[in-house]
C-alpha positions in Angstrom: -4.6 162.6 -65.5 -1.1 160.8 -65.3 1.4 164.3 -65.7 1.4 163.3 -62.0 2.4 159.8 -62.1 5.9 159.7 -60.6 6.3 156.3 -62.3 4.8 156.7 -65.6 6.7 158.9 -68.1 4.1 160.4 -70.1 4.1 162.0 -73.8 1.2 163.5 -75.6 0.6 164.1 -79.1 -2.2 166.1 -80.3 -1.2 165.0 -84.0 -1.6 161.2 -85.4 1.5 162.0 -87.6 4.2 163.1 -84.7 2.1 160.1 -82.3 3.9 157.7 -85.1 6.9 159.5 -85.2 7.2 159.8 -81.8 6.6 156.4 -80.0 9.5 154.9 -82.2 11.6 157.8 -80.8 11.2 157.4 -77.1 10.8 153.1 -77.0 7.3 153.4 -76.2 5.9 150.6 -73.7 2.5 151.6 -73.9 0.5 153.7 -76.5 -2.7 155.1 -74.9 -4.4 156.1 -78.6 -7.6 158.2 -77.6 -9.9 158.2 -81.1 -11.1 160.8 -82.3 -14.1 161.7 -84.9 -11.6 163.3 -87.9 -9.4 160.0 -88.1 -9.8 156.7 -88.0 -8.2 155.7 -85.3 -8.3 151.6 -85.9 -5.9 152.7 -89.1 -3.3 154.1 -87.0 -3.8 150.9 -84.6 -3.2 148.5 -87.7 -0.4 150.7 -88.5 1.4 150.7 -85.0 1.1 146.5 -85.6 2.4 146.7 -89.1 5.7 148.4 -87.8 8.2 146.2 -86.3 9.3 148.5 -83.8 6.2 149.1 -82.7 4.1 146.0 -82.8 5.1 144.6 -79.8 4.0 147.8 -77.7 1.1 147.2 -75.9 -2.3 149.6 -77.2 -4.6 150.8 -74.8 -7.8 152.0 -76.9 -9.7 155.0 -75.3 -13.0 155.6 -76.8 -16.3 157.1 -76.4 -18.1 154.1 -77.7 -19.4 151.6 -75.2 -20.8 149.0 -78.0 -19.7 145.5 -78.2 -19.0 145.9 -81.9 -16.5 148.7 -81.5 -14.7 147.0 -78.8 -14.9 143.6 -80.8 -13.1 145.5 -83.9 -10.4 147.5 -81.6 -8.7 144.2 -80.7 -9.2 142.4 -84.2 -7.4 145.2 -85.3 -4.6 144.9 -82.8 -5.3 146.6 -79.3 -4.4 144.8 -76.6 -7.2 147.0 -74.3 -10.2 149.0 -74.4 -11.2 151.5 -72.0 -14.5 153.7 -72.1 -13.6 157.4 -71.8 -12.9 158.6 -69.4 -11.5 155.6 -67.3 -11.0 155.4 -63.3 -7.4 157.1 -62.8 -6.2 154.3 -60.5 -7.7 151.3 -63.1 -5.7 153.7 -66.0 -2.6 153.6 -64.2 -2.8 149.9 -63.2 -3.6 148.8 -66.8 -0.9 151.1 -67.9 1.9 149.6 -65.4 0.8 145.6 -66.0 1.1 146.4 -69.9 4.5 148.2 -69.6 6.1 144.8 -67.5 4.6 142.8 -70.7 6.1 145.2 -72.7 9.4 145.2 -71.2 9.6 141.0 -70.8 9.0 141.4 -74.5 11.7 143.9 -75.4 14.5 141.6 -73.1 14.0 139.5 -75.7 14.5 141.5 -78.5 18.3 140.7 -80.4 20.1 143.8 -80.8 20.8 143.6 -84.2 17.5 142.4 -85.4 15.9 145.4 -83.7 18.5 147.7 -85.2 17.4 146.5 -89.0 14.0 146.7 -87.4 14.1 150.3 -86.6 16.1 151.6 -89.9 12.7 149.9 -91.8 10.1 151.1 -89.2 11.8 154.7 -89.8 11.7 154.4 -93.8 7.8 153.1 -93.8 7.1 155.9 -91.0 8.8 158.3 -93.4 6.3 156.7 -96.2 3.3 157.4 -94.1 4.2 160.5 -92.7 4.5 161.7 -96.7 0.9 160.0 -97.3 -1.0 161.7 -94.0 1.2 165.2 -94.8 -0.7 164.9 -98.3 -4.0 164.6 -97.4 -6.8 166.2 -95.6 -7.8 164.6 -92.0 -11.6 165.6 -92.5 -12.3 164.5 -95.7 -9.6 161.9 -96.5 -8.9 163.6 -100.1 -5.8 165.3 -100.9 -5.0 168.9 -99.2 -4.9 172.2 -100.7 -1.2 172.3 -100.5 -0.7 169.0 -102.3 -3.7 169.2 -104.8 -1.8 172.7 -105.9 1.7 170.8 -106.0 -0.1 168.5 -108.4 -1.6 170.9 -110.4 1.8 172.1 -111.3 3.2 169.3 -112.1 0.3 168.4 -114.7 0.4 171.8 -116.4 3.9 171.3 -117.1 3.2 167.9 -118.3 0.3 169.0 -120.4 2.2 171.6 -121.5 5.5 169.5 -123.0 2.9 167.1 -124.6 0.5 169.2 -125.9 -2.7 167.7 -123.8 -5.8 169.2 -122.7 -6.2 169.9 -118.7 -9.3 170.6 -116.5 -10.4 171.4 -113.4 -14.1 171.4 -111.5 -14.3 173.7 -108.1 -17.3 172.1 -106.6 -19.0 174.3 -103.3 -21.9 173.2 -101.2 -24.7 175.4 -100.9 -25.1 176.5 -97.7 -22.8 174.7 -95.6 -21.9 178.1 -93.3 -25.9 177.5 -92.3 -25.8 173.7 -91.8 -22.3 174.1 -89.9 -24.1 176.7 -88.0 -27.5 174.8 -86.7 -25.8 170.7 -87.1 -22.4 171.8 -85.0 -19.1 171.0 -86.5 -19.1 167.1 -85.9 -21.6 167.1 -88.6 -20.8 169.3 -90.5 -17.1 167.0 -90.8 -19.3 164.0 -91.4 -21.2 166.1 -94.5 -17.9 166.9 -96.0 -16.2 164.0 -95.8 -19.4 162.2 -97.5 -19.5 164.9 -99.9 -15.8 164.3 -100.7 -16.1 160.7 -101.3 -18.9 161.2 -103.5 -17.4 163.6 -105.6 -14.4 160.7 -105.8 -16.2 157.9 -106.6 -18.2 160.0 -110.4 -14.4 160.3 -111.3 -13.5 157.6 -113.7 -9.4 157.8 -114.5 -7.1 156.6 -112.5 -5.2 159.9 -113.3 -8.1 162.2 -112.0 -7.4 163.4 -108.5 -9.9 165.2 -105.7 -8.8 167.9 -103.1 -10.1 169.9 -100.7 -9.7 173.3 -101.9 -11.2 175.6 -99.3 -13.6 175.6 -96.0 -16.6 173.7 -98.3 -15.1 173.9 -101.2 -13.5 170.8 -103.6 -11.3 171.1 -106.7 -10.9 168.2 -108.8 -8.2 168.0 -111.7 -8.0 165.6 -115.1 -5.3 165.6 -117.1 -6.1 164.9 -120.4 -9.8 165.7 -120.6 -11.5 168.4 -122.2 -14.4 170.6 -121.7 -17.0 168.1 -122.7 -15.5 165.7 -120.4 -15.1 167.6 -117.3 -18.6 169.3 -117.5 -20.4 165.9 -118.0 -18.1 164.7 -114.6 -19.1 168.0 -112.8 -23.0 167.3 -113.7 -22.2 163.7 -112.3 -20.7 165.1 -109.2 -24.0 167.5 -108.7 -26.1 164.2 -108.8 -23.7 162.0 -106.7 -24.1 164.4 -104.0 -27.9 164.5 -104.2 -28.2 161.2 -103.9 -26.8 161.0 -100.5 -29.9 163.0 -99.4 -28.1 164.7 -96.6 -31.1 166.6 -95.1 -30.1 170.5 -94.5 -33.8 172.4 -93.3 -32.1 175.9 -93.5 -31.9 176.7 -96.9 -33.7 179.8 -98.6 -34.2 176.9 -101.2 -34.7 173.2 -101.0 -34.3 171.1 -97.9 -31.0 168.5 -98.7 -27.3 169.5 -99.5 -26.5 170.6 -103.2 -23.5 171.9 -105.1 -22.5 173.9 -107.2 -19.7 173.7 -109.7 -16.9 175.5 -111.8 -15.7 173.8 -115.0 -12.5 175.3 -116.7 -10.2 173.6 -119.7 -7.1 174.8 -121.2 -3.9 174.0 -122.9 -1.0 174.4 -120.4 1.9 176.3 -122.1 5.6 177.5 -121.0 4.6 180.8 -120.9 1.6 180.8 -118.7 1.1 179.5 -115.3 -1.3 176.8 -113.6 -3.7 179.7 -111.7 -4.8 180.7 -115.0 -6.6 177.5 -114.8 -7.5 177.9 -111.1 -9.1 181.3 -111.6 -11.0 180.4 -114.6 -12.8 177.6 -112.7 -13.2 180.0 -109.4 -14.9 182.5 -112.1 -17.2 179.9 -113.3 -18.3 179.1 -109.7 -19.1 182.7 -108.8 -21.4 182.3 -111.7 -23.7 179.6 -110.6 
């Protein structure tokens, strides 16, 4: 809609992470941020107004919501506009140009040094959040396989210099390949992501972390716990789930979403390594 726009020189980003990196590298005027379901887009708003080299730039909202409420929240969390996708091209690039002269006014008054300290601290807390969103899975909001993994190495050698117990529980919803098949993939995110949260909120230490581990799968580790522990967390986690009664009518067996889970517990050593653990609690799985 704008690649055409003589006037307007336009940068997309497909990816939250590089849309922060990027509008601090090019002196944005304008940040068009188009929400979408797998993010919360009003964070990334908050965080553009956090950032003092980017709170200044005006935020044009795009969103498929038309309700007074989510307009009402958009600019309490910062935006300076709101449009309905998808918007009128010539009202787009109108909004667009009026928001870039309040932008520039803005900047003219900007003292070179202060925004030189500005950008070296908006770089370091982009670096910070760049490492947080790198770390974690955009569906779900738990860690990522890749991090959850990097953990799990770091508390087997932990566990295994002071002699302590370590656990994992793979947890799998039943069924999910049907539910993504007949509810379509927006609800089938939504499942997951509730699913994830509940499995969070049985686990008790701060210590204990969540991840997702696969396409519907979850693996959650505690250090220090033993098998006693971790099975009466994974028989919380079962029940946590079912009580979000997340309806699912194509199942050879029951009509809501279920799990089931894989409990393992060892004693981390030198000698051994971490997907001992892993495998032990993917065998356990296979055998519910």
């Amino acid at each position: 809609m704008l690649a055409d726009q003589p006037d307007i020189a336009f940068h997309y980003c497909g990816d939250p992470r590089e849309a922060v990196r990027k509008a601090a590298e090019i002196d944005a005027t304008v940040i068009i941020h188009d929400t979408r379901p797998e993010i919360d887009g009003m964070s990334l708003v908050k965080y553009f107004r956090l950032q003092p080299a980017t709170q200044g730039i005006s935020i044009i909202v795009l969103s498929s919501n038309d309700d007074a409420a989510s307009k009402a929240g958009a600019f309490r969390d910062g935006a300076n506009d709101y449009l309905v996708k998808m918007p009128d091209k010539v009202e787009l690039v109108s909004r667009i140009m009026a928001h870039t002269r309040t932008s520039l006014a803005r900047a003219d008054n900007d003292d070179g040094i202060d925004q030189l300290r500005n950008r070296l601290n908006q770089q370091q807390q982009i670096n910070s959040l760049l490492k947080r969103l790198s770390d974690r899975d955009e569906v779900t909001a738990v860690s990522n396989r890749r991090s959850f993994i990097d953990l799990l190495e770091r508390e087997w050698r932990r566990g295994a210099r002071e002699n302590r117990e370590l656990s994992v529980v793979l947890t799998a919803i039943n069924g999910f390949d049907a539910y993504h098949k007949h509810y379509g993939e927006q609800r089938a995110n939504d499942c997951l992501a509730k699913v994830a949260q509940a499995i969070r909120g049985t686990l008790m230490r701060p210590g204990d972390v969540v991840g997702r581990y696969g396409k519907a799968e979850f693996a959650t580790l505690m250090p220090g716990t033993g098998r006693g522990g971790a099975q009466a967390v994974a028989a919380r986690m079962c029940t946590a789930v079912e009580d979000l009664d997340i309806k699912h009518a194509h199942l050879d067996k029951g009509d809501q979403v279920t799990v089931r889970v894989g409990v393992a517990t060892c004693m981390p050593n030198h000698e051994a390594s971490s997907q001992v653990l892993l495998q032990a609690a993917e065998q356990a799985l296979t055998k519910q």
